[in-house]
N, C-alpha and C positions, 0 to 999 in steps of 0.2 A: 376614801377610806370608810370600811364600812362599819356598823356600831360594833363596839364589841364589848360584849361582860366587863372584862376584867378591865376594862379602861375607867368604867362607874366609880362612883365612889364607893368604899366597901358598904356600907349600910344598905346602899340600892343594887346589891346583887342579890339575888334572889336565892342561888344555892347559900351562900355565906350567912344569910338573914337565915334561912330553915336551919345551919347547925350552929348560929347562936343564940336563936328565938325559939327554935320549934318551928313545927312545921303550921300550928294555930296562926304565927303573926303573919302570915302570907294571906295575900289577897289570892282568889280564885285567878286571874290573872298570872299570877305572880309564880304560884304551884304548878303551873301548866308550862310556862318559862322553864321550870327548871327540870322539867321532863324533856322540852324538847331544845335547849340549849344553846341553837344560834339562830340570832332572825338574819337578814339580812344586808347589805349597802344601804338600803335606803330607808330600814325602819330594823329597829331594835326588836326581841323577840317577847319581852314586856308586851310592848304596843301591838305586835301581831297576836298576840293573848287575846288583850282588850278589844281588837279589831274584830278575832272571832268570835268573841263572847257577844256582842253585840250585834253582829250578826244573828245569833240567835237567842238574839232579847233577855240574854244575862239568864237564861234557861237552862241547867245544867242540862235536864233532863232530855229537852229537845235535840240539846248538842251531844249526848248520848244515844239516842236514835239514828244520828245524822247518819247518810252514808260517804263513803267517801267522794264520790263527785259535788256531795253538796259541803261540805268542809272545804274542798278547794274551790269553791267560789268566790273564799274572802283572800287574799291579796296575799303573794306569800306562802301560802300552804300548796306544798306539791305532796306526789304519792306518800313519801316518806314521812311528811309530818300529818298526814293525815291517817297512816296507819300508826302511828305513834297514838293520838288522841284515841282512836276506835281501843288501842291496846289497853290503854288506863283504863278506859268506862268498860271494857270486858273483864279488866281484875277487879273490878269495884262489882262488880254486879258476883263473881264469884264470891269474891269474900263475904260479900251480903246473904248468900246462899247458906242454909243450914244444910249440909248433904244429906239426901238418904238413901245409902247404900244398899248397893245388893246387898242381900244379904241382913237387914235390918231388918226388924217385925214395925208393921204398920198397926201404932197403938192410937193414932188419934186423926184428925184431922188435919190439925195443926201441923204435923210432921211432915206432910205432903204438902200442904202450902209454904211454909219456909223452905222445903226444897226447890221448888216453882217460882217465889214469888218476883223476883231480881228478873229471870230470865218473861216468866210474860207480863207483870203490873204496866207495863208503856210498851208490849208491843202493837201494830199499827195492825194486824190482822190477828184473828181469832186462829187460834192453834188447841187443836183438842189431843190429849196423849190419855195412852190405859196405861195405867202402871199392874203391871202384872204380880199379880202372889202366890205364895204356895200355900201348902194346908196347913201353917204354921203359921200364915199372916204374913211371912218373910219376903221381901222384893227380890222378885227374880230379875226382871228390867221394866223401864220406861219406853213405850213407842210411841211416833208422831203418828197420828190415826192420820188427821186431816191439815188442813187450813184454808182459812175461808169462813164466810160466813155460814153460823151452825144449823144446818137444816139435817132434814131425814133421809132427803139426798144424799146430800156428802158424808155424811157421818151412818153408812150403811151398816147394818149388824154383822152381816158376810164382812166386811174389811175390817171392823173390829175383832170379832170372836178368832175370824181366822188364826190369827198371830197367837191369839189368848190358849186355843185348843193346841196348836203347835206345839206350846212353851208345856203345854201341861198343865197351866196354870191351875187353881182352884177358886182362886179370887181374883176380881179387881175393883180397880179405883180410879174412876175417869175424873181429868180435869181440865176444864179452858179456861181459856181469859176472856173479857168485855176491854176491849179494846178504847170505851167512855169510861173506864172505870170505875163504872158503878156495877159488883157484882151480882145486884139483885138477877132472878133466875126469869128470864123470860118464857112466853108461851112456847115457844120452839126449842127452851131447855128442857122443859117440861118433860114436850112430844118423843123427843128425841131419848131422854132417861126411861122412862116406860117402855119405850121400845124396848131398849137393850135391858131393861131390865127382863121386861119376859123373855127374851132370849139367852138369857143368862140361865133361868130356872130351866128352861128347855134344856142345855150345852150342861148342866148343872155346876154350873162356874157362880159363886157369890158375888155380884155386885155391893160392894161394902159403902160405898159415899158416890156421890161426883162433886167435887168439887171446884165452885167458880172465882177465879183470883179475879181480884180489881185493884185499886190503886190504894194502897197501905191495908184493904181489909180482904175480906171474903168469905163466903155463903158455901157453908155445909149441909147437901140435902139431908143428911143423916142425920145432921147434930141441929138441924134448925125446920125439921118438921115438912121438906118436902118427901118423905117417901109416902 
């Protein structure tokens, strides 16, 4: 017979403890259980929690990254609960998100790094996007330039501006992540903003900021003296 919820005592169910406690007196563990709702015959869904949390060294964040082949590693998680888990840490990274809609005037720095920050602070490769604006400052869209690491290379002025002159654009606003989370601007941020910046005056497009997300912070060349 295999473990089941509702056989526990009520105190130790996990959904029944979130609608008498709140969802606070739950163990990480325990919140994760009542997302994915049955373990199996030979271990309870509690313990397949705990089994994966340990897995990845009680590391929310790493187990946010995971992909699905590396979730089912640990004992117990097939396709299913392993797109269950990537589904949570995709609404959490949403909800962490401050949107910045089309359509919104780009008034600060800040507005473009809360839009970004959830989607690259931990991701594992450098992802560089131009946010496009019109001659009001207003977001017209976001595009993926590149990924990979940021050189002069990969991050060509022709694949940037392209999209930029397309759209019409008047403005924009480059931004990547450092994948160490340290967003200080390296020599090859440098290289590379200079670049596009004189091609911007050429295309007569405004380069407004670039900005670099890192891990809870980030570096505005605008607002902190790199132009």
């Amino acid at each position: 017979m295999g473990f089941r919820v509702k056989d526990w005592p009520r105190e130790d169910r996990p959904r029944e403890k979130l609608l008498e406690k709140g969802p606070g007196a739950l163990s990480v563990a325990e919140l994760l259980a009542v997302v994915l709702r049955n373990g199996s015959r030979q271990e309870g869904v509690v313990e397949q929690c705990r089994s994966l949390l340990r897995r990845f060294e009680h590391d929310l964040h790493r187990l946010g990254r995971a992909t699905v082949a590396e979730i089912r590693e640990t004992r117990g998680f097939g396709p299913v609960k392993a797109a269950q888990i990537l589904a949570v840490f995709e609404l959490a990274r949403r909800y962490g998100e401050v949107e910045f809609r089309p359509g919104a005037a780009f008034r600060s720095s800040f507005d473009v790094y809360a839009h970004f920050r959830e989607r690259l602070a931990h991701e594992k490769r450098e992802r560089f996007y131009a946010v496009l604006l019109d001659n009001k400052n207003q977001k017209i869209r976001e595009i993926l330039v590149s990924e990979g690491s940021l050189t002069a290379s990969l991050v060509h002025p022709r694949d940037v501006f392209a999209p930029v002159v397309r759209e019409s654009a008047a403005a924009v606003v480059f931004v990547h992540n450092h994948p160490s989370g340290d967003p200080t601007p390296s020599p090859e941020d440098l290289e590379v903003t200079r670049r596009l910046r004189q091609v911007g005056e050429l295309v007569g497009v405004r380069v407004l900021d670039h900005i670099v997300v890192g891990r809870g912070r980030y570096v505005s060349f605008a607002e902190h003296g790199y132009w």
